[in-house]
C-alpha positions in Angstrom: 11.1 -20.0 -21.8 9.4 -16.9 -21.0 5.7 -17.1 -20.5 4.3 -13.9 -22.4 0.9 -11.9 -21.9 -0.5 -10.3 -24.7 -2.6 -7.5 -23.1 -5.6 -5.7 -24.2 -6.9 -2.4 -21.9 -10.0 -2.3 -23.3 -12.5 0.8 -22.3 -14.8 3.2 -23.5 -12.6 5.9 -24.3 -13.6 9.2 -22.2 -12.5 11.6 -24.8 -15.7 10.4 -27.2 -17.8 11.0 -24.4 -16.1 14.2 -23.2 -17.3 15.0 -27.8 -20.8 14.4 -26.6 -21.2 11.8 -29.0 -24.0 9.5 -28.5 -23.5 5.9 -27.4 -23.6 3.6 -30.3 -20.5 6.2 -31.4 -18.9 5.6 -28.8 -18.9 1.8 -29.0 -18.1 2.2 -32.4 -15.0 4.5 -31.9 -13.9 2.0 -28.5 -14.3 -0.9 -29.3 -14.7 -1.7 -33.0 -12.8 1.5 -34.6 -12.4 1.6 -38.5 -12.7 -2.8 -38.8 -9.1 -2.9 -36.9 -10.9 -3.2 -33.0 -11.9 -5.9 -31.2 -13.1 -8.2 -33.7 -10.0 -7.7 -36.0 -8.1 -8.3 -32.9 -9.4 -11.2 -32.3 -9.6 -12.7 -35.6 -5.9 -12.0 -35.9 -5.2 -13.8 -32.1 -7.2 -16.7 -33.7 -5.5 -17.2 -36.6 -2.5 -17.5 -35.3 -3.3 -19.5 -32.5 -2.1 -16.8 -29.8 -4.0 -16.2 -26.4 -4.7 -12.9 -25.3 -6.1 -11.1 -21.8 -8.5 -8.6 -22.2 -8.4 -5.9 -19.5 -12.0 -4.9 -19.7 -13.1 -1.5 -18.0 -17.0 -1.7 -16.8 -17.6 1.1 -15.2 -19.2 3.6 -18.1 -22.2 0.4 -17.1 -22.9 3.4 -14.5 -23.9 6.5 -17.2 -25.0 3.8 -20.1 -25.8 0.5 -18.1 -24.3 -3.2 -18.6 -25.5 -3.6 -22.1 -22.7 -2.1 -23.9 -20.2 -3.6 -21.4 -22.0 -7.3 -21.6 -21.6 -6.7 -25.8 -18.1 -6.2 -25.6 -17.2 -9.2 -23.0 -19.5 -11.5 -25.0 -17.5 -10.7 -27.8 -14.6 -11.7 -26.4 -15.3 -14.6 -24.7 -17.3 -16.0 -27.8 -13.8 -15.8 -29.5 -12.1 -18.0 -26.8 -10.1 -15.5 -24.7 -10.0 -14.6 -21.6 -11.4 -10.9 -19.7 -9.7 -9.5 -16.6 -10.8 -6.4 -14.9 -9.4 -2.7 -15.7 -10.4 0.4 -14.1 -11.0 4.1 -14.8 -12.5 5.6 -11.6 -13.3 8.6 -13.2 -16.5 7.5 -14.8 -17.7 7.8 -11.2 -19.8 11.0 -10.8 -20.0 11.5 -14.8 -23.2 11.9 -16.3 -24.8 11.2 -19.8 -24.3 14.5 -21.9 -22.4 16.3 -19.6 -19.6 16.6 -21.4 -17.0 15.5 -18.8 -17.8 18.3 -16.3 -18.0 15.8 -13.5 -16.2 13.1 -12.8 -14.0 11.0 -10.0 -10.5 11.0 -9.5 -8.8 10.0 -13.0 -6.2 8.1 -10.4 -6.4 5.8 -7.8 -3.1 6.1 -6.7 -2.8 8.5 -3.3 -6.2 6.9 -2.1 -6.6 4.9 0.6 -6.2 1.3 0.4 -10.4 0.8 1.4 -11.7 4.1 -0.6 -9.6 2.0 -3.4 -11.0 -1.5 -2.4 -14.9 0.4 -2.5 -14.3 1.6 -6.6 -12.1 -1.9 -7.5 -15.3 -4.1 -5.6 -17.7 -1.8 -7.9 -15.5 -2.6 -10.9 -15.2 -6.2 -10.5 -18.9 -6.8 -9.7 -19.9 -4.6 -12.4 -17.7 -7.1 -14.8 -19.6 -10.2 -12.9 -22.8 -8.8 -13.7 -21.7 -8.2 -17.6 -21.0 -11.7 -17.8 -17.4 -12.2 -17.0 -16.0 -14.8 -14.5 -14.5 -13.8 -11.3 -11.2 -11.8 -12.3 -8.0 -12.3 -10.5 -6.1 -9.6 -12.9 -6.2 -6.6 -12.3 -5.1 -3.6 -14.8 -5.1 0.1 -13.0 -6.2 2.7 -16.0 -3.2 4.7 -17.0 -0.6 2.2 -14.5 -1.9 4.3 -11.9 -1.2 2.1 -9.2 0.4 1.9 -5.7 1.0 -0.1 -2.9 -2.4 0.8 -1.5 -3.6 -0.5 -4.5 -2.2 -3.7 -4.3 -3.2 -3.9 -0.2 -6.6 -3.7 -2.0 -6.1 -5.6 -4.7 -5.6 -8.9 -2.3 -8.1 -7.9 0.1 -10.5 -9.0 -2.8 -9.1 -11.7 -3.7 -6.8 -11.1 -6.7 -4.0 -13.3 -7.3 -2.3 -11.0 -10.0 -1.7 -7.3 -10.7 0.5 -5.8 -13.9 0.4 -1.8 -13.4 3.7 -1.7 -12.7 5.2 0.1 -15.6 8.5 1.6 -14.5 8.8 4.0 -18.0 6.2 6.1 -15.8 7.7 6.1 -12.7 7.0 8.3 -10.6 4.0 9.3 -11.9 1.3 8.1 -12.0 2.5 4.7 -11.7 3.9 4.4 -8.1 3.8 0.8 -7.4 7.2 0.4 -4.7 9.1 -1.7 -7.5 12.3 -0.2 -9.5 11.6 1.3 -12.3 13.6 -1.4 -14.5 11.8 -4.1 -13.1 10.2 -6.5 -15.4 10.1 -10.2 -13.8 7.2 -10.8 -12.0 7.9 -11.1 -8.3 5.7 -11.2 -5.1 4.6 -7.7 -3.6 2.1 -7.0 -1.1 0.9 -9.9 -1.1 0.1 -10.5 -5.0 2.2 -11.7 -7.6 3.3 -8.5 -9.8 3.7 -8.8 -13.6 5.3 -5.8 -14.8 4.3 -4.4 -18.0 7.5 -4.9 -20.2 9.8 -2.3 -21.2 12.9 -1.7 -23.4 15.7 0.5 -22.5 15.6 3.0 -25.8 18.2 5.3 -24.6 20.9 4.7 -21.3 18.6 4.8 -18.4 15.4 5.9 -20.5 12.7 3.2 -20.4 10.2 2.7 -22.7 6.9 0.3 -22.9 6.3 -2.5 -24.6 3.2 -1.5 -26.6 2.5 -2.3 -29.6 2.0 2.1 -30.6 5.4 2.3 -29.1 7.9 0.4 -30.5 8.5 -0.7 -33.9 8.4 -3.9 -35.2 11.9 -4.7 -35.1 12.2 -3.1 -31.4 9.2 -5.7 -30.6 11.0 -8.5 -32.6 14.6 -7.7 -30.7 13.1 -7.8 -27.2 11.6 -11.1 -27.7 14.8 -12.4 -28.5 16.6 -10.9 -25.8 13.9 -12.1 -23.2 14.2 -15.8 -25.0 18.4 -15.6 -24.5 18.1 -13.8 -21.4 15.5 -16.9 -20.1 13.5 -14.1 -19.0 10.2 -15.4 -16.8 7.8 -13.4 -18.4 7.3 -11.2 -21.1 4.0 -8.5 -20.6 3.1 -6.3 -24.2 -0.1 -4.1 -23.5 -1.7 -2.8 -26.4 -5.8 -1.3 -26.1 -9.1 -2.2 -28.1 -8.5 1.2 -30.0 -5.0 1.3 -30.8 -4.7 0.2 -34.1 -6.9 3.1 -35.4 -6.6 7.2 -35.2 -7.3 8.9 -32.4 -10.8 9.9 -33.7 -11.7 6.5 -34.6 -12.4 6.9 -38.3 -10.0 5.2 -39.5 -7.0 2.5 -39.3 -3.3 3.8 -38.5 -1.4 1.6 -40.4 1.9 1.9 -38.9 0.3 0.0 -35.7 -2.0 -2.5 -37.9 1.2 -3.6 -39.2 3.1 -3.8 -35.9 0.1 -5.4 -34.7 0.2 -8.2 -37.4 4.2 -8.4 -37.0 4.1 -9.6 -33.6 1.2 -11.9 -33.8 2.7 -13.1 -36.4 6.7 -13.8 -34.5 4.8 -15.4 -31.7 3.0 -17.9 -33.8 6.5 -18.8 -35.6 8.6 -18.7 -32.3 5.9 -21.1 -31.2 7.2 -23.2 -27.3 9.8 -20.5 -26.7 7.1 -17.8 -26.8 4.0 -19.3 -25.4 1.0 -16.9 -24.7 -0.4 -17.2 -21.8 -3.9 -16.8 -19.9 -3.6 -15.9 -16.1 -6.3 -18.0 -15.7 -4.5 -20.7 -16.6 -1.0 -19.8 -16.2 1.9 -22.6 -15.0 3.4 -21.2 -11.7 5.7 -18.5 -12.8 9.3 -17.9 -11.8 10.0 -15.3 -9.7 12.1 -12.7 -8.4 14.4 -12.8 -11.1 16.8 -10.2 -12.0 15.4 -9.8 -15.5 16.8 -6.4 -16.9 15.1 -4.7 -20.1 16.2 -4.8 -23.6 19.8 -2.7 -24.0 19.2 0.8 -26.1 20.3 0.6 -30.2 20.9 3.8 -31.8 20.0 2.5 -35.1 16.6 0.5 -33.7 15.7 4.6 -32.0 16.4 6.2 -35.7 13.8 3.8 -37.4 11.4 3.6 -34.9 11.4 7.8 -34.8 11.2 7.3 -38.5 8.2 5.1 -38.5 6.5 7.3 -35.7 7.1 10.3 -37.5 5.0 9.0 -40.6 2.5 7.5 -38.0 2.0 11.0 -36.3 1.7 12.9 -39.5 0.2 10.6 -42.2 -1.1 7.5 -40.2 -3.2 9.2 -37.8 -5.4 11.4 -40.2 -6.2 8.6 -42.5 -10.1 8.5 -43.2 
Protein backbone atom coordinates (compact mmCIF):
# COMPACT_ATOMS: atom_id res chain seq x y z
CA UNK A 1 0.00 0.00 0.00
CA UNK A 2 1.65 3.13 -0.92
CA UNK A 3 2.36 5.48 1.83
CA UNK A 4 1.42 9.06 0.41
CA UNK A 5 2.69 12.69 1.43
CA UNK A 6 0.43 15.41 0.98
CA UNK A 7 2.88 18.37 0.68
CA UNK A 8 2.44 21.93 1.43
CA UNK A 9 5.59 24.63 0.27
CA UNK A 10 4.46 27.11 2.24
CA UNK A 11 6.40 30.74 1.92
CA UNK A 12 6.02 34.31 1.74
CA UNK A 13 5.63 34.73 -1.79
CA UNK A 14 8.54 37.13 -3.21
CA UNK A 15 6.40 38.61 -5.97
CA UNK A 16 4.16 40.58 -3.03
CA UNK A 17 7.15 41.89 -1.71
CA UNK A 18 8.91 42.54 -5.10
CA UNK A 19 4.76 44.95 -5.27
CA UNK A 20 6.08 46.78 -2.26
CA UNK A 21 3.18 45.79 -0.36
CA UNK A 22 3.46 46.14 3.32
CA UNK A 23 3.63 43.08 5.56
CA UNK A 24 0.32 42.26 6.98
CA UNK A 25 -0.47 42.14 2.87
CA UNK A 26 1.80 39.98 2.37
CA UNK A 27 0.79 37.46 5.05
CA UNK A 28 -2.49 37.89 3.92
CA UNK A 29 -1.86 37.20 0.19
CA UNK A 30 0.77 34.00 1.42
CA UNK A 31 -0.59 32.51 3.70
CA UNK A 32 -4.30 33.00 4.20
CA UNK A 33 -5.30 34.27 0.44
CA UNK A 34 -9.09 34.92 -0.31
CA UNK A 35 -10.34 32.22 2.97
CA UNK A 36 -8.90 29.19 0.76
CA UNK A 37 -5.03 29.37 2.52
CA UNK A 38 -3.80 27.85 5.41
CA UNK A 39 -6.59 27.73 7.60
CA UNK A 40 -9.01 26.38 4.79
CA UNK A 41 -6.34 23.94 4.16
CA UNK A 42 -6.34 22.75 7.24
CA UNK A 43 -9.78 22.64 8.06
CA UNK A 44 -10.31 20.60 5.01
CA UNK A 45 -7.04 18.06 6.11
CA UNK A 46 -9.08 17.88 9.40
CA UNK A 47 -12.19 16.98 8.29
CA UNK A 48 -11.22 14.35 6.48
CA UNK A 49 -8.96 12.94 8.76
CA UNK A 50 -5.79 13.29 6.29
CA UNK A 51 -2.17 14.23 7.50
CA UNK A 52 -0.29 16.78 5.77
CA UNK A 53 3.63 18.14 5.86
CA UNK A 54 3.99 21.62 5.74
CA UNK A 55 7.26 22.75 4.02
CA UNK A 56 7.56 26.02 5.80
CA UNK A 57 10.14 28.64 4.37
CA UNK A 58 11.61 31.06 7.36
CA UNK A 59 13.89 32.95 5.93
CA UNK A 60 11.75 36.42 5.03
CA UNK A 61 12.26 36.17 9.59
CA UNK A 62 15.57 38.10 8.15
CA UNK A 63 13.69 41.53 6.40
CA UNK A 64 10.37 41.12 8.84
CA UNK A 65 11.64 38.96 11.90
CA UNK A 66 10.18 35.56 13.35
CA UNK A 67 6.78 36.89 14.20
CA UNK A 68 5.14 36.38 11.01
CA UNK A 69 7.04 33.05 10.54
CA UNK A 70 6.16 31.85 14.36
CA UNK A 71 2.15 32.88 13.24
CA UNK A 72 2.19 30.75 10.42
CA UNK A 73 3.91 27.51 12.16
CA UNK A 74 1.71 28.00 15.19
CA UNK A 75 -1.03 27.84 13.00
CA UNK A 76 -0.16 24.80 11.80
CA UNK A 77 0.91 22.93 14.48
CA UNK A 78 -2.23 24.08 16.58
CA UNK A 79 -4.14 22.16 13.83
CA UNK A 80 -2.25 18.84 14.47
CA UNK A 81 0.22 18.61 11.43
CA UNK A 82 3.40 18.50 11.02
CA UNK A 83 6.15 21.54 9.60
CA UNK A 84 9.39 20.58 7.74
CA UNK A 85 11.78 23.13 6.49
CA UNK A 86 11.71 24.72 2.82
CA UNK A 87 14.10 27.19 1.45
CA UNK A 88 14.33 30.26 -0.79
CA UNK A 89 17.82 31.57 -0.44
CA UNK A 90 17.12 34.57 -2.10
CA UNK A 91 15.59 36.43 0.75
CA UNK A 92 19.30 36.68 1.75
CA UNK A 93 20.60 40.15 0.98
CA UNK A 94 16.76 41.54 0.40
CA UNK A 95 15.79 44.43 2.27
CA UNK A 96 12.30 45.90 3.50
CA UNK A 97 11.00 48.24 0.65
CA UNK A 98 13.44 47.61 -1.80
CA UNK A 99 11.55 46.24 -4.14
CA UNK A 100 13.53 43.02 -4.94
CA UNK A 101 16.68 44.95 -6.10
CA UNK A 102 18.83 42.74 -3.92
CA UNK A 103 18.77 39.53 -3.21
CA UNK A 104 20.77 35.93 -3.07
CA UNK A 105 20.91 33.35 -5.47
CA UNK A 106 17.19 32.28 -6.33
CA UNK A 107 19.04 28.52 -6.50
CA UNK A 108 21.01 26.60 -4.49
CA UNK A 109 21.92 24.22 -6.97
CA UNK A 110 25.66 24.82 -8.48
CA UNK A 111 26.83 25.90 -4.83
CA UNK A 112 28.97 24.22 -2.87
CA UNK A 113 27.92 21.59 -0.74
CA UNK A 114 29.17 24.01 2.72
CA UNK A 115 28.10 27.52 1.09
CA UNK A 116 24.77 25.24 0.87
CA UNK A 117 25.06 23.66 4.40
CA UNK A 118 25.72 27.80 5.77
CA UNK A 119 22.00 28.98 4.14
CA UNK A 120 20.08 25.37 4.93
CA UNK A 121 21.79 25.62 8.94
CA UNK A 122 20.29 29.39 8.80
CA UNK A 123 16.95 28.07 7.51
CA UNK A 124 16.53 25.32 9.91
CA UNK A 125 17.48 27.39 12.97
CA UNK A 126 15.48 30.12 11.90
CA UNK A 127 12.35 27.47 11.83
CA UNK A 128 13.69 26.26 15.56
CA UNK A 129 13.56 29.63 16.71
CA UNK A 130 9.77 30.15 15.13
CA UNK A 131 8.81 27.37 17.14
CA UNK A 132 9.07 24.28 15.02
CA UNK A 133 10.80 20.94 16.13
CA UNK A 134 13.95 19.84 14.68
CA UNK A 135 13.15 19.18 10.83
CA UNK A 136 14.47 16.16 9.11
CA UNK A 137 12.61 17.13 5.63
CA UNK A 138 13.82 19.15 3.63
CA UNK A 139 12.01 20.88 0.50
CA UNK A 140 14.57 22.99 -1.94
CA UNK A 141 12.38 26.25 -3.28
CA UNK A 142 11.58 25.64 -6.84
CA UNK A 143 13.19 21.61 -6.68
CA UNK A 144 16.30 23.36 -7.04
CA UNK A 145 18.41 20.78 -5.69
CA UNK A 146 21.59 18.69 -6.32
CA UNK A 147 23.78 16.36 -5.10
CA UNK A 148 25.63 18.99 -3.17
CA UNK A 149 22.59 19.63 -1.69
CA UNK A 150 21.90 16.40 -0.44
CA UNK A 151 25.86 16.06 0.79
CA UNK A 152 24.53 19.02 2.92
CA UNK A 153 21.39 17.98 3.60
CA UNK A 154 22.97 14.84 5.77
CA UNK A 155 25.77 16.75 7.14
CA UNK A 156 22.89 18.42 9.28
CA UNK A 157 21.26 15.78 10.14
CA UNK A 158 18.29 15.25 7.71
CA UNK A 159 16.99 11.90 7.24
CA UNK A 160 14.69 12.88 4.15
CA UNK A 161 14.80 15.11 1.11
CA UNK A 162 11.80 15.29 -1.76
CA UNK A 163 13.29 17.90 -4.46
CA UNK A 164 13.63 15.50 -6.85
CA UNK A 165 11.06 16.33 -9.42
CA UNK A 166 12.15 14.80 -12.65
CA UNK A 167 9.31 16.94 -14.90
CA UNK A 168 12.18 19.74 -14.31
CA UNK A 169 15.07 17.99 -15.15
CA UNK A 170 17.65 19.45 -16.00
CA UNK A 171 16.84 22.57 -14.66
CA UNK A 172 16.71 23.63 -11.95
CA UNK A 173 16.14 20.45 -10.39
CA UNK A 174 19.48 18.51 -10.80
CA UNK A 175 19.38 15.94 -8.16
CA UNK A 176 21.53 12.68 -10.01
CA UNK A 177 18.18 10.53 -10.12
CA UNK A 178 16.28 9.76 -13.60
CA UNK A 179 13.95 11.89 -14.47
CA UNK A 180 11.07 9.14 -14.14
CA UNK A 181 11.92 8.32 -10.93
CA UNK A 182 9.29 8.34 -8.26
CA UNK A 183 10.08 5.49 -5.46
CA UNK A 184 11.97 6.76 -2.76
CA UNK A 185 15.39 5.28 -2.74
CA UNK A 186 18.67 5.99 -0.83
CA UNK A 187 21.04 8.83 -2.34
CA UNK A 188 23.88 10.48 -0.85
CA UNK A 189 23.24 9.32 2.05
CA UNK A 190 19.47 10.38 2.65
CA UNK A 191 16.45 8.66 1.75
CA UNK A 192 14.97 10.59 -1.42
CA UNK A 193 11.12 10.97 -1.86
CA UNK A 194 10.53 12.09 -5.30
CA UNK A 195 7.82 14.48 -5.83
CA UNK A 196 5.31 12.38 -7.90
CA UNK A 197 4.66 12.74 -11.51
CA UNK A 198 2.37 11.47 -14.30
CA UNK A 199 3.51 10.76 -17.71
CA UNK A 200 0.86 13.32 -19.76
CA UNK A 201 2.33 12.69 -23.08
CA UNK A 202 5.13 9.73 -24.26
CA UNK A 203 8.15 10.66 -22.42
CA UNK A 204 6.71 14.19 -21.18
CA UNK A 205 6.45 14.24 -17.29
CA UNK A 206 4.33 16.17 -15.41
CA UNK A 207 3.91 16.98 -11.45
CA UNK A 208 1.66 15.82 -9.23
CA UNK A 209 0.28 19.15 -7.95
CA UNK A 210 -2.81 19.79 -7.19
CA UNK A 211 -2.66 23.33 -9.97
CA UNK A 212 -1.51 20.76 -12.41
CA UNK A 213 -3.55 18.05 -12.95
CA UNK A 214 -7.13 17.63 -12.93
CA UNK A 215 -9.09 15.78 -10.72
CA UNK A 216 -9.52 12.79 -12.63
CA UNK A 217 -5.57 12.82 -13.63
CA UNK A 218 -5.09 13.03 -9.61
CA UNK A 219 -7.88 10.32 -9.06
CA UNK A 220 -6.18 7.87 -12.01
CA UNK A 221 -2.71 8.07 -10.55
CA UNK A 222 -3.79 7.05 -7.23
CA UNK A 223 -5.16 4.09 -8.61
CA UNK A 224 -2.32 3.23 -10.70
CA UNK A 225 0.14 3.76 -7.68
CA UNK A 226 -2.41 1.42 -5.46
CA UNK A 227 -2.35 -1.51 -8.54
CA UNK A 228 1.10 -0.76 -9.28
CA UNK A 229 1.94 -1.37 -5.13
CA UNK A 230 3.82 1.69 -5.54
CA UNK A 231 5.93 2.63 -2.17
CA UNK A 232 5.07 6.06 -2.07
CA UNK A 233 3.05 8.45 -3.51
CA UNK A 234 4.37 12.47 -3.00
CA UNK A 235 1.49 15.48 -4.24
CA UNK A 236 2.94 19.03 -3.48
CA UNK A 237 0.61 21.67 -3.53
CA UNK A 238 1.67 25.47 -1.70
CA UNK A 239 -0.24 27.71 1.05
CA UNK A 240 -1.29 29.94 -1.94
CA UNK A 241 -2.42 27.78 -4.54
CA UNK A 242 -5.85 27.53 -4.25
CA UNK A 243 -6.26 31.39 -4.91
CA UNK A 244 -5.23 33.80 -7.97
CA UNK A 245 -2.06 34.84 -8.46
CA UNK A 246 -2.75 38.27 -6.76
CA UNK A 247 -4.28 36.80 -3.82
CA UNK A 248 -7.72 38.45 -3.98
CA UNK A 249 -9.46 35.82 -4.59
CA UNK A 250 -10.17 31.82 -4.78
CA UNK A 251 -9.51 30.01 -8.25
CA UNK A 252 -11.98 27.56 -8.20
CA UNK A 253 -10.82 25.10 -10.63
CA UNK A 254 -7.98 24.28 -7.80
CA UNK A 255 -10.40 24.66 -4.67
CA UNK A 256 -12.23 21.93 -6.28
CA UNK A 257 -9.23 19.80 -7.15
CA UNK A 258 -8.24 20.51 -3.76
CA UNK A 259 -11.45 19.20 -2.18
CA UNK A 260 -11.48 16.19 -4.78
CA UNK A 261 -8.44 14.63 -3.49
CA UNK A 262 -8.92 15.13 0.07
CA UNK A 263 -11.81 13.94 -0.36
CA UNK A 264 -10.54 10.17 -2.53
CA UNK A 265 -7.99 9.84 0.22
CA UNK A 266 -10.44 9.88 3.04
CA UNK A 267 -12.74 7.19 1.07
CA UNK A 268 -9.70 5.05 -0.15
CA UNK A 269 -8.90 5.09 3.56
CA UNK A 270 -5.72 1.90 4.40
CA UNK A 271 -4.77 1.69 0.78
CA UNK A 272 -3.99 5.44 0.72
CA UNK A 273 -2.72 6.36 4.11
CA UNK A 274 -1.19 9.89 4.56
CA UNK A 275 1.68 9.99 6.10
CA UNK A 276 3.90 12.33 8.52
CA UNK A 277 7.78 11.93 7.99
CA UNK A 278 8.01 12.23 11.44
CA UNK A 279 6.29 9.36 11.95
CA UNK A 280 6.61 7.43 8.89
CA UNK A 281 6.81 3.23 8.91
CA UNK A 282 10.18 2.38 7.22
CA UNK A 283 9.53 2.83 3.53
CA UNK A 284 10.34 0.44 0.75
CA UNK A 285 12.87 1.29 -1.37
CA UNK A 286 14.53 1.28 -4.58
CA UNK A 287 11.66 0.16 -6.36
CA UNK A 288 11.18 0.41 -10.00
CA UNK A 289 8.00 2.48 -9.66
CA UNK A 290 7.22 4.06 -13.11
CA UNK A 291 4.73 7.16 -13.50
CA UNK A 292 1.18 7.11 -14.52
CA UNK A 293 0.91 6.08 -18.52
CA UNK A 294 -0.29 9.30 -20.80
CA UNK A 295 -4.39 9.32 -21.77
CA UNK A 296 -5.28 11.43 -24.65
CA UNK A 297 -8.65 11.90 -23.37
CA UNK A 298 -7.46 12.70 -19.50
CA UNK A 299 -4.81 15.69 -21.50
CA UNK A 300 -8.03 17.11 -23.49
CA UNK A 301 -10.02 17.70 -20.18
CA UNK A 302 -7.37 18.70 -18.09
CA UNK A 303 -6.36 21.49 -21.04
CA UNK A 304 -10.08 22.14 -20.93
CA UNK A 305 -10.29 22.74 -17.27
CA UNK A 306 -6.92 24.82 -17.28
CA UNK A 307 -8.04 26.84 -20.05
CA UNK A 308 -11.07 28.09 -17.90
CA UNK A 309 -8.64 28.33 -14.87
CA UNK A 310 -6.19 30.55 -16.84
CA UNK A 311 -8.86 32.79 -18.23
CA UNK A 312 -11.84 32.97 -15.86
CA UNK A 313 -10.49 31.24 -12.56
CA UNK A 314 -7.58 33.40 -12.05
CA UNK A 315 -9.20 36.96 -12.30
CA UNK A 316 -11.98 36.12 -9.99
CA UNK A 317 -12.33 38.94 -7.18
Amino acid sequence: MPAVFLTIDTELVWRHHVAGEPLATQYERSFEPAGVGISYQLEVLRDHGLKACFFVDPMPARLYGLAPIRRIVETILAAGQEVQLHLHPHWCGAMVGDQGRHHGPFELIGRPAEEQAKYIAEARDLLIAAGAPAPIAFRAGSYAADDATLTALGELGFVYDSSHNGSMQPWPSQIGLPPAQIAPCRHQGLIELPVGLIEERPGRLRTFQICALSAAEMRAALDHAVAADHAAVVIVSHGFELANRAGTGANAVHVRRFEALCAMLADAGAPLATQRFDAVPPLPLDRRDAPLPPSEARLRWRQAEQLWSNMVAEYAA
